[in-house]
Steps between C-alpha positions, in 0.01 A plus 500: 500500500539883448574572872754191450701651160457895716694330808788370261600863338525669813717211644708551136504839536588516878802204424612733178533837702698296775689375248555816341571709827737222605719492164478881491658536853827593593771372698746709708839356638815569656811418773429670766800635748527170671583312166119326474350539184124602523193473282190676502195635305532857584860700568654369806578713807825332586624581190451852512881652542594261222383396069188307470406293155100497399487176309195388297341172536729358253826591704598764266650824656241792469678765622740582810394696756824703704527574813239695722736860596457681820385889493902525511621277240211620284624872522824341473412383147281816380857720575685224289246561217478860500881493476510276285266687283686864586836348381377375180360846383836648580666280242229528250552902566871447481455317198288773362784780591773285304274439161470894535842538569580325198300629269597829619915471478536173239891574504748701748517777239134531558552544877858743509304711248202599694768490850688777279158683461356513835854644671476722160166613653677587845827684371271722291306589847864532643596749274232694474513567920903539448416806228221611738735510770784660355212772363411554933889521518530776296209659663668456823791688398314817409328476828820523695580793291235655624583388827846694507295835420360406893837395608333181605316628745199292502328737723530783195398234214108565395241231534448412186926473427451291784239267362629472189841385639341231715292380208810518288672246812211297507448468097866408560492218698186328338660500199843281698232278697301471120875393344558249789219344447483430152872376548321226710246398258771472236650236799136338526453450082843346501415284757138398360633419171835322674258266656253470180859411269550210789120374430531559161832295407346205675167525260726572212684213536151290606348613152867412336475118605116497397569640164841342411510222213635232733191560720285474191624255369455293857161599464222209367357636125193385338427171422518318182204588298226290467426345181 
């Protein structure tokens, strides 16, 4: 009688986990390249370039599996990603630069004022080298006085007259090559801040649509309050 009642649970348990391994397993499926739809209990080979559905016991979708990729199409897709990714840091970045640029020049005044400074900055260096040249000018002059007491004969002038006129030259021509260049940084400011004013008029006007009362008033307010 005991061996009898042992024999029935481990039939009941054997039927149960059957039952339960059967209910519990899925289903895969799909239309394979020649139309035929397919069913199987694992993922299906033939479906492999192509989607597969897991389904569960009770026909309900589980999830979708995609296509296996190739070595190729897989590095095809990483390069898509990474791009993907690279390109939206840029316009988080870019947003970044415009909230700065903003906060930095709220209004046009805000801008032409510090354009007006930096060339200020420049045309102060300018004239200091101008006065520093005219200064070497001046020093040149007395040196060809002296030169006229040798007749300009180069071969009577002393070293150190010598020296002192080619430093005088050289001091010269820094100072022209200094001015030049500071004329082209005055070109390069205008330019940046030409091409920040373009930027900036189109975020002006942005914030000007966000912030005018028509917008706000577009805009959904609070609920009624609750009683």
């Amino acid at each position: 009688m005991r061996g009898s009642t042992g024999r029935k649970i481990a039939v009941g348990l054997l039927f149960g986990g059957l039952f339960a391994q059967a209910f519990a397993q899925s289903i895969y499926t799909c239309i394979d390249a020649k139309g035929r739809r397919l069913t199987a209990d694992r993922p299906i080979p033939e479906c492999s370039d192509r989607e597969q559905r897991e389904l569960s016991s009770t026909g309900m979708v589980k999830r979708k599996i995609g296509p296996i990729l190739t070595a190729e199409e897989r590095a095809a897709e990483d390069e898509k990603a990474r791009k993907a990714i690279e390109e939206k840091n840029r316009l988080e970045e870019e947003r970044k630069r415009e909230r700065a640029l903003l906060m930095r020049y709220p209004n046009k005044a805000a801008h032409e004022k510090e354009r007006q400074l930096a060339l200020a900055a420049v045309d102060d260096a300018i004239a200091l080298a101008r006065k520093n040249s005219e200064t070497l000018l001046a020093q040149r002059k007395r040196f060809e006085l002296d030169l006229e007491f040798y007749q300009s004969d180069m071969s009577k002038v002393p070293p150190q007259l010598k020296r002192q006129i080619d430093e005088n030259e050289q001091h010269i021509e820094a100072q022209k090559r200094f001015v030049a260049t500071q004329d082209g940084e005055k070109k390069r400011i205008n330019a940046r801040f030409d091409e920040e004013l373009m930027k900036l008029k189109q975020l002006w006007a942005q914030r000007a649509i966000v912030t005018s009362p028509a917008t706000a008033a577009a805009m959904p307010g609070p609920g009624p309050a609750k009683p």
